[in-house]
N, C-alpha and C positions, 0 to 999 in steps of 0.2 A: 051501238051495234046489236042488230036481234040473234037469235039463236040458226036462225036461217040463211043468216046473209054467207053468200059464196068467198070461202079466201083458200090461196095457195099455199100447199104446207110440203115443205119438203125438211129431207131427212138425211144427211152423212151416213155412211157407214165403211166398214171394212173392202176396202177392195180387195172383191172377189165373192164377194155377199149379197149385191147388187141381186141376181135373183130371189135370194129367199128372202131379202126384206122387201121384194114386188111382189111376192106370195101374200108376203103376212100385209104390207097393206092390201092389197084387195080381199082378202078376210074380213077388213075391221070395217071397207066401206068406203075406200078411198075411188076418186073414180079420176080417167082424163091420165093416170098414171105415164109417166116418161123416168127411163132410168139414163145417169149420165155415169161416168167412171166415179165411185165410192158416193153417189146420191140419189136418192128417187125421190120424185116431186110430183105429188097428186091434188086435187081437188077437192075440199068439202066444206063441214058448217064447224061451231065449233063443239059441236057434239065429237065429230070427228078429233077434234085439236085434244079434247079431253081423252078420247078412248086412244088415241096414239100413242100417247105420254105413256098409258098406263100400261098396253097390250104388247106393244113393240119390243120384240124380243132382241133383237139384229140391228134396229138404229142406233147409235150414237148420242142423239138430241131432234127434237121436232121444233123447227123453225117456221115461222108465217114468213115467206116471201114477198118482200114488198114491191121491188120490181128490179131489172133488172138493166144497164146501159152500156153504152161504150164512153169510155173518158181518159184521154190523155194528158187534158191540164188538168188544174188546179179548179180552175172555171168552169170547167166539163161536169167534174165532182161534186162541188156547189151547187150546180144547177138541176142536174138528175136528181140528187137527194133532197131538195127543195120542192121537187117533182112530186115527190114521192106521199101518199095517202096517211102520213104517219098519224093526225087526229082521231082516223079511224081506232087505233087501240091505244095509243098513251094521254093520258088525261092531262090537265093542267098542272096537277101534285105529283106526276109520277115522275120518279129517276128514270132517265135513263142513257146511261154510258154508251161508250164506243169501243169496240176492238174489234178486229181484223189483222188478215194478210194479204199482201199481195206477193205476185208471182210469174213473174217475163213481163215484165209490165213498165211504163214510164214511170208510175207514178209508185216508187218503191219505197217510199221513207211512211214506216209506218206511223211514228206520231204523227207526224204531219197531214197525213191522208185519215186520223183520227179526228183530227183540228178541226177540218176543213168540214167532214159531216157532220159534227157537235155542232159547229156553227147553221149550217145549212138546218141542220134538226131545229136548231131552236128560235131562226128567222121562220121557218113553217108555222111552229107550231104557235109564235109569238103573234102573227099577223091573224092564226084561228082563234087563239083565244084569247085575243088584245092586252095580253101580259109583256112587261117587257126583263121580268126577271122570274126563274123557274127555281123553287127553292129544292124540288126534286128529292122530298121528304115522304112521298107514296111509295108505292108499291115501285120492285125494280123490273123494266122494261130493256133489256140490253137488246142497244142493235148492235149487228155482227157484218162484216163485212168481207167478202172475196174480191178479189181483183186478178183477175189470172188472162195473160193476155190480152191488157187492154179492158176486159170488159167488167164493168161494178155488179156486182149482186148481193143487193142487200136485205139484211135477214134481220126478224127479232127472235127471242132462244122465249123460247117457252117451257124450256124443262130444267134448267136452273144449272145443277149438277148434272153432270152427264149420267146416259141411263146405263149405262153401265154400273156404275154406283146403287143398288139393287138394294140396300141395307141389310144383306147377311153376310158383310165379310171385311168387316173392319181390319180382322187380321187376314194377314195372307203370306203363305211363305215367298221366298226370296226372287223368284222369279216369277207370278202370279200369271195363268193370260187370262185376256180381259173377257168380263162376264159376257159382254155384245159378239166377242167372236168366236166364243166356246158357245153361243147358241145357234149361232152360224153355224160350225160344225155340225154341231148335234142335228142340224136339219137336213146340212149334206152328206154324213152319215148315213142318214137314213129312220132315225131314231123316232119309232110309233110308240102307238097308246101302250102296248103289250110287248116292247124289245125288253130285253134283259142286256143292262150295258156293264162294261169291267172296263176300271182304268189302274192298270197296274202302276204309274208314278201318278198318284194322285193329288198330292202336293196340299192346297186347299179345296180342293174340293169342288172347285168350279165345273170343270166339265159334266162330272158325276151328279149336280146339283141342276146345271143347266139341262142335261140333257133330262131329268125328272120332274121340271119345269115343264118342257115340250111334252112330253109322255101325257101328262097329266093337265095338260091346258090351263097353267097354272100364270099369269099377267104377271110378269119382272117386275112391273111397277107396284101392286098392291102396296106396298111395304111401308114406302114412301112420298115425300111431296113435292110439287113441282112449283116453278116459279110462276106458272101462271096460275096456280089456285087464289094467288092474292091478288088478281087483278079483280075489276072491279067489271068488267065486262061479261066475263064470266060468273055465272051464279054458283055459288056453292053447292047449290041440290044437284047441281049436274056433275061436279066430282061425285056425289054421293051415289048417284044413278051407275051412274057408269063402274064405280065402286062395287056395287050391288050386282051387275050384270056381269061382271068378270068373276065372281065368285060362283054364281049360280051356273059359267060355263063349264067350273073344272070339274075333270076325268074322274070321280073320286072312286069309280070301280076298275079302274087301268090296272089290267095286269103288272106294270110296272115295275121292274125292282133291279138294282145295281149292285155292284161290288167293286170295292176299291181297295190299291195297298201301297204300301210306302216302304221304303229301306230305315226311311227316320222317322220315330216313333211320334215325334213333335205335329209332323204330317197328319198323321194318322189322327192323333188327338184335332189337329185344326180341321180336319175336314168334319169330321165328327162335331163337332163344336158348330161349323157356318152350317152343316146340312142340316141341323135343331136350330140355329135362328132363322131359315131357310123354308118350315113347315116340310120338310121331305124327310128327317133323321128317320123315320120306318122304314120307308123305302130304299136307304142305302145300308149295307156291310159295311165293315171297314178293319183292315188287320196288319201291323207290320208283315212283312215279307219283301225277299229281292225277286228282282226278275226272274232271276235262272230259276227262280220255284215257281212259275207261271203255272196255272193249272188254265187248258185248254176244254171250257166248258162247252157241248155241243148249242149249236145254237145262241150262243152270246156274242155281241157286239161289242171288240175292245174298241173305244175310242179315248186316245193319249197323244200327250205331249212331254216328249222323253226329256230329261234335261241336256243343257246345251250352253256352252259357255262362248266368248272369244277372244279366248287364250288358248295357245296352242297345246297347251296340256289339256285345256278341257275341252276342245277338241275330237284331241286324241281320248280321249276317255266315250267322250259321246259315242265315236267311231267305233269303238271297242263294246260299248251300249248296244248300238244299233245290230251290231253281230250277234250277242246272246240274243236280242229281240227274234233276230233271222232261225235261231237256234228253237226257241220254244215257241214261236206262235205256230201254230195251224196256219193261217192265213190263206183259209180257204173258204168252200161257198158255206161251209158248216158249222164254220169258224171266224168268219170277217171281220175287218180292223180296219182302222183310221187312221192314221198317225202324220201329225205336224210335225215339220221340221222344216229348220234355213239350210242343212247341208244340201247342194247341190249332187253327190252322190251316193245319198242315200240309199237308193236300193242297188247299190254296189255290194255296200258295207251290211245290208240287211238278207242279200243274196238271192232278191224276188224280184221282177217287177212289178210294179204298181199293176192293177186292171185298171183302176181310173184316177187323174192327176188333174188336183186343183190349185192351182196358185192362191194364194190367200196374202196380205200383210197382218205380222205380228205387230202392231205399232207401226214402226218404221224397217223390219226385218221382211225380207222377200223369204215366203214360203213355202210350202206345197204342203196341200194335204195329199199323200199317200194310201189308194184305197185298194184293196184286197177280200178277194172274194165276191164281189161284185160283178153285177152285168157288165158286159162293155156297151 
């Protein structure tokens, strides 16, 4: 396969992020763009496959879409995934496994709907390269598979580890959110080259880290590798390129700079700690303190995520949180804020209305971001 040939890449992400990672791919060059509920799936070469992995703030993983069908038996599945172009990227030596889910669908037994495309995968690939056993000692090519409804779409994962996994945060306190939807945030925020952001439960440091990431046009992926650098399709100089061309983008005269604080000093030291493996530790403060000492700086952007239990004591503690929060923020056009949370009535308990309200998933937690001070 050349550097030029056209493949479909599409991308998971956080439902309710679906516009800003159509943002950031049409930045990087994606074209033909369609977003579906938590995916967007564009068009390009694998220049494009390279600079995805690496730029994408708000994906999840970049997957090559290999195609997509309806199948209700067993024989359906067989045969569309036999269908399917797989020679074009897995080689004769290469691994490559099976996983997937499906969902409202006949064909619900997950090993077995595993089975059936192993099998399928490797009648294709046996009759292309007249092999009749794959010792599958190469490079790992994982196909991936959805079933939702009845209908198959099948993927290979290009990005190994999820991109979320950034390599500056090995640690992370007790409740972390994830690095892909704290840049989501940071984007529906509002967070430019020159904001100045304060996250007064800073925790590790993610948001404070992501949102100086955006500021400063700074690639989540530099750091580390993906599962398709060891393919064989791909040339090495073209990580390297595209390596080269994500450093040459970043902001390095962005007004930029943060402040962060924590009740527990542990905090404070971890955030400190990932924003220096991070390349950002100048750009952020960081100091114990509680809330009820918020200091309201003019013109700074809080964006947080208060803590939040589900036990009914920590609950009620959050609930009792989100009051002082109502107590000292500003949460005006001078003074604007963000804030995620799964309580449903939160700004009861914080004693404002939101000006604008985003649903987000924390994982598997229904959210909103809560925004203040903002246009409507």
């Amino acid at each position: 396969m050349n550097n030029s040939e056209r493949i479909t890449l599409t991308c998971p992400c956080h439902f309710g992020t679906e516009r800003t990672l159509k943002f950031e791919v049409s930045r990087i060059g994606g074209e033909n763009i369609t977003v579906t509920d938590g995916r967007v799936t564009f068009e390009g070469d694998l220049t494009l496959l390279v600079r995805a992995n690496i730029c994408l703030a708000s994906a999840e993983r970049v997957q090559i879409l290999l195609g997509t069908f309806r199948a209700e038996t067993f024989d359906q599945l067989f045969e569309g995934v036999k269908a399917l172009p797989l020679e074009r990227f897995i080689g004769k030596s290469d691994a490559f496994p099976v996983t997937g889910h499906s969902l409202n669908s006949a064909l619900h037994s997950i090993p077995a709907c595993q089975s059936i495309i192993k099998k399928a995968a490797v009648t294709r690939l046996s009759s292309k390269y007249s092999v009749n056993f794959f010792e599958e000692t190469g490079s790992l090519h994982r196909i991936q598979f959805n079933i939702i409804k009845d209908v198959v779409s099948v993927y290979l994962d290009t990005s190994g580890a999820g991109l979320h996994k950034r390599g500056y945060r090995q640690h992370s306190n007790a409740a972390p959110i994830k690095e892909t939807l704290a840049a989501g945030i940071a984007d529906i925020a509002g967070v430019r080259r020159d904001t100045v952001v304060c996250d007064p439960f800073c925790g590790s440091g993610t948001l404070l880290i992501e949102s100086a990431y955006k500021a400063l046009n700074i690639a989540p992926g530099l750091r580390r590798g993906f599962a398709a650098q060891t393919w064989d399709m791909i040339p090495e100089k073209l990580w390297q390129e595209e390596r080269v061309r994500a450093r040459d983008l970043i902001i390095r005269d962005s007004a930029f700079e943060a402040y962060g604080s924590d009740i527990d000093p542990e905090c404070v030291a971890l955030t400190l700690e990932n924003a220096a493996k991070a390349g950002v530790k100048s750009r952020i403060r960081v100091r114990k303190a509680d809330v009820k000492d918020y200091e309201n700086r003019e013109g700074t952007l809080t964006v947080t995520n208060p803590p939040y239990g589900e036990r009914l004591l920590e609950i009620k503690e959050a609930e009792q949180l989100y009051a002082v929060m109502g107590r000292v923020f500003a949460a005006d056009r001078e003074h604007p804020c963000a804030v995620i949370s799964p309580h449903e009535d939160f700004e009861g308990f914080f004693g404002k209305k939101a000006d604008k309200k985003r649903k987000l998933y924390n994982g598997m937690i229904k959210c909103d971001l809560y925004q203040y001070g903002m246009k409507r």
